[in-house]
C-alpha positions, 0 to 999 in steps of 0.5 A: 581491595576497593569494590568499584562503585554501582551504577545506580542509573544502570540498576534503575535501567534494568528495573525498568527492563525487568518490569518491561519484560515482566508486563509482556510475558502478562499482556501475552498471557492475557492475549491466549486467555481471552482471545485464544490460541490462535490470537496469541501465535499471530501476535508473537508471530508479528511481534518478532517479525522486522517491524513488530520486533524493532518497534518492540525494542523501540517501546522498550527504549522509550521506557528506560529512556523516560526513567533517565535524567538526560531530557534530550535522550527522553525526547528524541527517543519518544520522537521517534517512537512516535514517528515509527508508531504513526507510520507504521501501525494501521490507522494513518495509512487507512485514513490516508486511503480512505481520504483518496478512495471514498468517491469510488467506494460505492463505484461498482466496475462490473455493474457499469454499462458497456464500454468501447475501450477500458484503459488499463493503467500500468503498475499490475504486473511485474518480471519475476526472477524465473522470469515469468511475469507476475501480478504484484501489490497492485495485481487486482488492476489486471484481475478486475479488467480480466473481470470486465471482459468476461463479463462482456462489459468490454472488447478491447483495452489499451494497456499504458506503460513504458519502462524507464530505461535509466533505472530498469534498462533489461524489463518489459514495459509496464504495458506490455507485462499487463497485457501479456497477464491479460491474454494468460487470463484469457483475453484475446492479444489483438484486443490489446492496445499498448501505448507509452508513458513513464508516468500518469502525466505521460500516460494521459498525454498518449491517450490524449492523442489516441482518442483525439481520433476517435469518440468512444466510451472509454473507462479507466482502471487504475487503484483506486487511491490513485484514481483521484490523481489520474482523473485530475491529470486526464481532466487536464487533457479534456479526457473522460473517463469511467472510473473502474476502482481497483485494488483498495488498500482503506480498510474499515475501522468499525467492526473490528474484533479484539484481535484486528484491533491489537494487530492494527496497533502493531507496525507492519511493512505494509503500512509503511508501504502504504504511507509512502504510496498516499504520500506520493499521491498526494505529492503528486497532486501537488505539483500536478503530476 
């Protein structure tokens, strides 16, 4: 019988796996030694969660992929490694916020002065399925203008939002989940205005008409990565408004421990959360929307 030739490729390609898998079990090791216990369950914890796994896989992809002869292979395997370490770890999506948040991080909300009015934009709050209504990812927007009534910096908010009915045709509007999260956190209803809008452009063109009748000193809480935006749009409408900044997503990246900082190079869902809302900030912005 004739033995059927080696692969010598596919023997090279495992090296590379062993080797991989050989530096791993070292790092992790290194992890518990010098950073603890704890350290090293959160980080096998990230690492074998969707993102953490994928991108472990990935990284072991581009290692056998850069032994391999195929240049094409090397390339867009490397590509798009880079692409998913970029998006997904937590430096770009806090340099991204931190580029739309820096005018507000020295705003303090509850230090500001009294005001007739605080707009409440829609975005905090969501239907959950048992249904009761919830605060989401950006929850500390109704949080904050809860805050700023019962520290009796305010009376009375308007709450905008309406639900598009093309893609949600059974929830609540936006402004009506946040102004019943706002009575539940002890704000009286008939304090509480609701107006319409489907987006931020929308939303300022009812404000628009609403304080057209009145003089009134008016804030406006919204995240604070989308504060930029909001406020371009109601300069558009000749609108002013106090900025009350909610909800930062930009962390520091000075001060950080050795444990922040290995999680930090590990993507995570967040992150690409993250990107995608300064994207479509900054999309936004662009087109004037």
């Amino acid at each position: 019988m004739t033995k059927k030739p080696i692969d010598s490729s596919s023997v090279s390609h495992r090296k590379v796996l062993l080797r991989f898998a050989v530096l791993t079990i070292l790092l992790l090791a290194a992890v518990g030694i010098f950073l603890g216990r704890i350290s090293l369950e959160k980080t096998v914890t990230m690492l074998v969660l969707p993102c953490g796994l994928i991108w472990y896989l990935m990284t072991a992809a581009v290692a056998v992929s850069l032994s391999s002869a195929d240049r094409a292979c090397r390339f867009w395997t490397v590509t798009a490694w880079l692409l998913y370490m970029i998006t997904g770890t937590g430096f770009l999506p806090s340099y991204l916020a931190r580029g739309l948040e820096a005018p507000f991080t020295v705003t303090s909300p509850l230090d500001q002065q009294p005001l007739d009015v605080v707009v409440v934009l829609g975005g905090g709050g969501q239907v959950s399925v048992n249904p009761r209504i919830q605060g989401n990812s950006s929850g500390d927007r109704i949080l904050l203008a809860a805050q700023l009534y019962h520290s009796g910096l305010t009376q009375k908010f308007i709450c905008t939002g309406k639900q598009i009915s093309e893609i949600y045709p059974n929830d609540l509007s936006p402004g009506e989940i946040s102004r019943s999260l706002l009575v539940s956190l002890g704000v009286p209803k008939e304090n509480i205005e609701v107006l319409e809008g489907r987006n931020t452009s929308e939303e300022m063109l009812a404000l628009k008409k609403y304080f057209d009748q009145r003089q009134m000193r008016a804030g406006l809480v919204t995240s604070a990565w989308h504060l930029p935006r909001a406020l371009s749009l109601a300069k558009r409408q000749n609108l002013e408004f106090v900025p009350l900044p909610a909800d930062f997503i930009g962390g520091r990246m000075t001060g950080m421990s050795a444990t922040q900082l290995l999680h930090t190079c590990i993507p995570q869902a967040e992150n690409f959360l993250a990107v995608a809302r300064m994207t479509k900030e900054h999309l936004g912005m662009l087109v004037g929307r």
